[in-house]
C-alpha positions in Angstrom: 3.0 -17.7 -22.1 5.7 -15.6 -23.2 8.0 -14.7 -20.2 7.7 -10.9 -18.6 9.6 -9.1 -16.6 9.3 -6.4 -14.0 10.9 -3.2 -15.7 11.7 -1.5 -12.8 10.2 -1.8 -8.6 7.2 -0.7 -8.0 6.0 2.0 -6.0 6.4 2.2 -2.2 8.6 -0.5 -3.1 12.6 -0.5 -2.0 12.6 0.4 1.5 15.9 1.9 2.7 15.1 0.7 6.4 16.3 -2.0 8.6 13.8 -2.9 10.6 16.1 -3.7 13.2 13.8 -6.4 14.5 16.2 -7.2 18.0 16.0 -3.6 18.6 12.0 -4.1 18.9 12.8 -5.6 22.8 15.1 -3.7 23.9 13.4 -0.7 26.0 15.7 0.6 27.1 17.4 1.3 23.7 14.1 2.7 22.6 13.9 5.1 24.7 16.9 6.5 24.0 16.5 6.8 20.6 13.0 8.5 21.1 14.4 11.4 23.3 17.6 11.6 21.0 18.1 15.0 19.2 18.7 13.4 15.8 16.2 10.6 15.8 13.2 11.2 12.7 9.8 11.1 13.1 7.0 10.1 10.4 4.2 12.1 11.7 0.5 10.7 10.3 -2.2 12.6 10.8 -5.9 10.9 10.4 -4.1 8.5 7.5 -2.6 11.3 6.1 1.2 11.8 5.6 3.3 14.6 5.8 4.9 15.9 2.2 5.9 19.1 0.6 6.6 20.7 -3.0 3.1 19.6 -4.3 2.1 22.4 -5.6 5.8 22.4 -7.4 5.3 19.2 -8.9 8.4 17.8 -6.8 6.6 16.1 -4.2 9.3 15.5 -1.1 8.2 13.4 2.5 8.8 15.6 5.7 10.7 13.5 8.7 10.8 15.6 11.9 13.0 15.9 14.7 14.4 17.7 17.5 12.3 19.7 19.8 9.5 19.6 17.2 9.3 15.8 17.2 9.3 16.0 20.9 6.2 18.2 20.8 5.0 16.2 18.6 5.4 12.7 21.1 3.7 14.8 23.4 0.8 14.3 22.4 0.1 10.2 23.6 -0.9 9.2 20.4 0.2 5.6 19.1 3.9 5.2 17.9 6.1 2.9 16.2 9.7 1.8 15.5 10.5 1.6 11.9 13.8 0.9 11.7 17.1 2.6 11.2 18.4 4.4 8.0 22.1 5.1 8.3 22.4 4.7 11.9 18.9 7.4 12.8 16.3 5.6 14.3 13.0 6.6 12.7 9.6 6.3 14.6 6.2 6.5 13.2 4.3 8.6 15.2 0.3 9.2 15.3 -0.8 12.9 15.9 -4.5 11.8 15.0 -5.9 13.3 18.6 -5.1 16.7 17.4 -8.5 17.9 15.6 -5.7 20.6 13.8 -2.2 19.2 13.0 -1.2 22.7 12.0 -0.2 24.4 15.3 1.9 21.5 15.8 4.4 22.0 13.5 5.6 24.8 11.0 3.3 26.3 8.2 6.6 25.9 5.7 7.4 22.0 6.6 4.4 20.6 4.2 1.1 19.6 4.1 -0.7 16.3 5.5 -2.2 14.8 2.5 -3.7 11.2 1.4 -0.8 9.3 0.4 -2.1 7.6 -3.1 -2.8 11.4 -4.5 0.9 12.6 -4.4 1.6 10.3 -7.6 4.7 9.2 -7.2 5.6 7.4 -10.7 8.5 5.6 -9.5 9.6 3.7 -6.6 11.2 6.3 -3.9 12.8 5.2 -0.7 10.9 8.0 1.1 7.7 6.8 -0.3 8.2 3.4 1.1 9.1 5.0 4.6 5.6 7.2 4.4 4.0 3.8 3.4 5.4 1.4 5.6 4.1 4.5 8.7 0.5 4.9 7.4 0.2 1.4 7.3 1.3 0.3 11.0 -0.5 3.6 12.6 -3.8 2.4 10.7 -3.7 -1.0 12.5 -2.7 0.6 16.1 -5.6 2.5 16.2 -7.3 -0.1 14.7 -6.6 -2.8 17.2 -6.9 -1.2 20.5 -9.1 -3.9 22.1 -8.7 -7.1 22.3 -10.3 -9.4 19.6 -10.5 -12.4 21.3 -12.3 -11.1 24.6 -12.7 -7.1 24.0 -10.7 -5.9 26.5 -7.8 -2.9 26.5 -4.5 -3.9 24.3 -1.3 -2.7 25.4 1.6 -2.0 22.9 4.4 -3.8 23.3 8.0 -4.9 20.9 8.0 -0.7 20.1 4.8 -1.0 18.7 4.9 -3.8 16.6 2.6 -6.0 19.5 -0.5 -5.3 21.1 -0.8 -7.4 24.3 -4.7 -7.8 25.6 -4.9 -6.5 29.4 -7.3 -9.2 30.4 -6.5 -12.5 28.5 -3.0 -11.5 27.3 -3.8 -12.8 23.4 -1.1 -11.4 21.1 -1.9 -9.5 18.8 0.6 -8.7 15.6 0.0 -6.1 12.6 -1.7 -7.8 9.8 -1.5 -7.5 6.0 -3.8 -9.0 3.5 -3.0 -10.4 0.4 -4.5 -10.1 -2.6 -3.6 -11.3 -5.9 -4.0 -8.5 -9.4 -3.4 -10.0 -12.5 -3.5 -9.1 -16.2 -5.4 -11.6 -18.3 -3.7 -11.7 -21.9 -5.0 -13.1 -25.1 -3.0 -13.3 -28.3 -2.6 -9.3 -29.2 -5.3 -8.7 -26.1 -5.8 -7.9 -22.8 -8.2 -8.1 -20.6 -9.6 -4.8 -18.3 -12.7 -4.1 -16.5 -14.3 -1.2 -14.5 -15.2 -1.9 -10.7 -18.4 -0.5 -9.3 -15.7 0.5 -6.7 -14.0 3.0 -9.5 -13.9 6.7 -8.5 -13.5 7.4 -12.2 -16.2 6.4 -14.5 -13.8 6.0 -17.5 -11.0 3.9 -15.7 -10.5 0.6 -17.2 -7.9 -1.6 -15.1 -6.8 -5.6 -13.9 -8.8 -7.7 -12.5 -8.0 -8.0 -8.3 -9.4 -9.6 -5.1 -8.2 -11.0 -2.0 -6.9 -14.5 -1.7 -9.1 -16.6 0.9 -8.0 -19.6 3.2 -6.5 -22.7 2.1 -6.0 -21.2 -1.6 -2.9 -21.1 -3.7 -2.1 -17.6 -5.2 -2.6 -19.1 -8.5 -5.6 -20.8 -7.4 -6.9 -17.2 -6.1 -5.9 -16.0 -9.4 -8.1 -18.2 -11.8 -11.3 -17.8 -9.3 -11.3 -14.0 -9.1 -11.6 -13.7 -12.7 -13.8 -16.5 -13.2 -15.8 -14.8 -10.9 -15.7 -11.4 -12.2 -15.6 -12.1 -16.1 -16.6 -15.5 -16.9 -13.2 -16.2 -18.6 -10.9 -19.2 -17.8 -7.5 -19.0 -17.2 -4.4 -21.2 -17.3 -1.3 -20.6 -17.0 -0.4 -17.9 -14.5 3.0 -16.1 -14.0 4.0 -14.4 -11.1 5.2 -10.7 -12.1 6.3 -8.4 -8.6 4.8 -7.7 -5.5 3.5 -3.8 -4.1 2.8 -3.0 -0.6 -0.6 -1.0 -0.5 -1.4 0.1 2.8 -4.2 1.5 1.8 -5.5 0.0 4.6 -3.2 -2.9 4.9 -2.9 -5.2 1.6 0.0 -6.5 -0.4 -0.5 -6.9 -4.0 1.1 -10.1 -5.6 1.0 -9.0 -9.3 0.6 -11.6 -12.0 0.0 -12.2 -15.8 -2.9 -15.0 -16.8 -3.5 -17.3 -20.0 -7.1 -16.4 -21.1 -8.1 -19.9 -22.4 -11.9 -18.3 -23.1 -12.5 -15.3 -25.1 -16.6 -14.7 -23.8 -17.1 -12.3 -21.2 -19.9 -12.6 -18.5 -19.5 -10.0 -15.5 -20.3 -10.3 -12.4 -22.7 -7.3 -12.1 -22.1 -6.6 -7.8 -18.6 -6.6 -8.3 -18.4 -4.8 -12.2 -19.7 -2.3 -14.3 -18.3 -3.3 -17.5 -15.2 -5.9 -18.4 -13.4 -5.9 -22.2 -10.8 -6.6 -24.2 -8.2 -4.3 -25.2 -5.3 -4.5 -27.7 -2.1 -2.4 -27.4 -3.1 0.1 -29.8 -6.0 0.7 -27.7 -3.8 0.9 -24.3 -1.2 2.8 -25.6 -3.4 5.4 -26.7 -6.8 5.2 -24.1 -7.7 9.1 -24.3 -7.9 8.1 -28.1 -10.3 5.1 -27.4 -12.7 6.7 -24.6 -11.6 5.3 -21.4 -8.7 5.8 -18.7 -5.6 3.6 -17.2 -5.3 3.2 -13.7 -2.7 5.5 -11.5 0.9 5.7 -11.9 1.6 4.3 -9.2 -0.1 1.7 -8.9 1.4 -2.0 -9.6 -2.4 -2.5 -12.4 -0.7 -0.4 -14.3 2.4 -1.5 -14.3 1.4 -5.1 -14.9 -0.1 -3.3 -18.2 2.8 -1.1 -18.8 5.4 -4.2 -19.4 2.9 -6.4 -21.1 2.4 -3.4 -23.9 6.5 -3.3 -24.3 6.9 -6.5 -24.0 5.7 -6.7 -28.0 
């Protein structure tokens, strides 16, 4: 296999942050920093993230602080420490409870809208921060009892730990890997349409999750077995992408198709084929649709076309 590299970091890659792990125990620092004037706040609302100049086409995340921020702690939801980004502390904090997050803050500071339609087509620092938030308040409010007895978790480590009540199991945020990999044949790769596709037209790599006592390579060569009926050998890792959408991270990678016959896997796919790059580089031209911008599919397919 011919040797590809990532052009540039993906999105809601290149976190400015330090998490500022040794900070996590320290309460008494953290409460400092959530009562101080010039801390930021990531507000998330229902999964939903706080950005402005949509409409504009310059799409900007909002960070809050000062009194508004306080009103916004008001309101008990779940919170986080994120880390700090020249020398602020910045706090995710859940405002879910309210059943209308406008009151809360000012009509002119944004809108709270699902991360993954804002489109961001490059890797953002901000993006990361809005990311890395979504992703840690979906698994607070997710793990609020105990999974081991079902009793009432308590947060503790500024958020990062949920402590059970009754049997004091310990309970840390969790992130799934899964592998996404573009299968390549001479001038030809290999894309498929999901039964999980919102559009119908959308052709893009083959993913799933990797399971227990698997290699990622391993993961790799079963998920499109699975799916398409084609074997592959030789896999190369390409970049990683955090998707909190909930809580995965994608491990991108290229495959050697070693089989050229395609049988789908009709529960999981609609349709799987192989492309050339005059197909991909013109897909309006040829009937069918790549996957988002800012997604790590398509950037798996975006370096393999150039890489010609």
């Amino acid at each position: 296999m011919t040797l590809i590299l990532a052009s540039r970091p993906n999105v809601y890659s290149s976190s400015p942050l330090d998490r500022a792990g040794t900070r996590r125990e320290d309460a008494e620092w953290i409460e400092r920093q959530l009562h101080a004037p010039d801390t930021l706040f990531v507000p998330v609302w229902r999964n939903r993230n706080l950005v402005r100049g949509m409409d504009e086409g310059a799409p900007e995340a909002v960070f809050i602080s000062g009194e508004m921020a306080q009103t916004l702690r008001m309101q008990g939801g779940p919170w986080a420490f994120l880390g700090l980004h020249d020398g602020l502390a910045i706090f995710a904090v859940d405002i879910s409870a309210a059943e209308d997050p406008v009151p809360l803050l000012s009509a002119e500071l944004g809108n709270f809208v699902d991360l993954r339609s804002v489109g961001w087509g490059v890797a953002r620092p901000e993006a990361s921060i809005l990311a890395h938030a979504r992703g840690l308040m979906h698994w607070r409010a997710r793990h609020r009892f105990c999974g081991v007895c079902g009793a009432v978790c308590d947060a503790r480590s500024a958020g990062h730990m949920m402590v059970c009540t009754a049997c004091e199991a310990q309970h840390f945020p969790r992130t799934d890997p899964a592998v996404i990999m573009l299968v390549t044949r001479g001038g030809h790769a290999l894309l498929g349409h999901s039964q999980r596709f919102p559009r119908s037209s959308m052709y893009s790599t083959l993913a799933g999750f990797v399971e227990p006592g698997e290699t990622l390579e391993e993961a790799v060569r079963r998920e499109v077995l699975e799916e398409s009926g084609i074997q592959v050998g030789a896999v190369q890792y390409h970049s990683s992408q955090p998707w909190p959408f909930p809580g995965n991270i994608m491990l991108g990678f290229y495959g050697e198709g070693l089989s050229e016959a395609i049988t789908i896997d009709p529960e999981e796919m609609l349709d799987v084929r192989w492309f050339s790059r005059e197909q991909i580089r013109d897909p309006d031209a040829h009937g069918f649709q790549l996957p988002r911008v800012d997604s790590i599919a398509r950037r798996l397919i975006e370096d393999w076309v150039a890489a010609e």
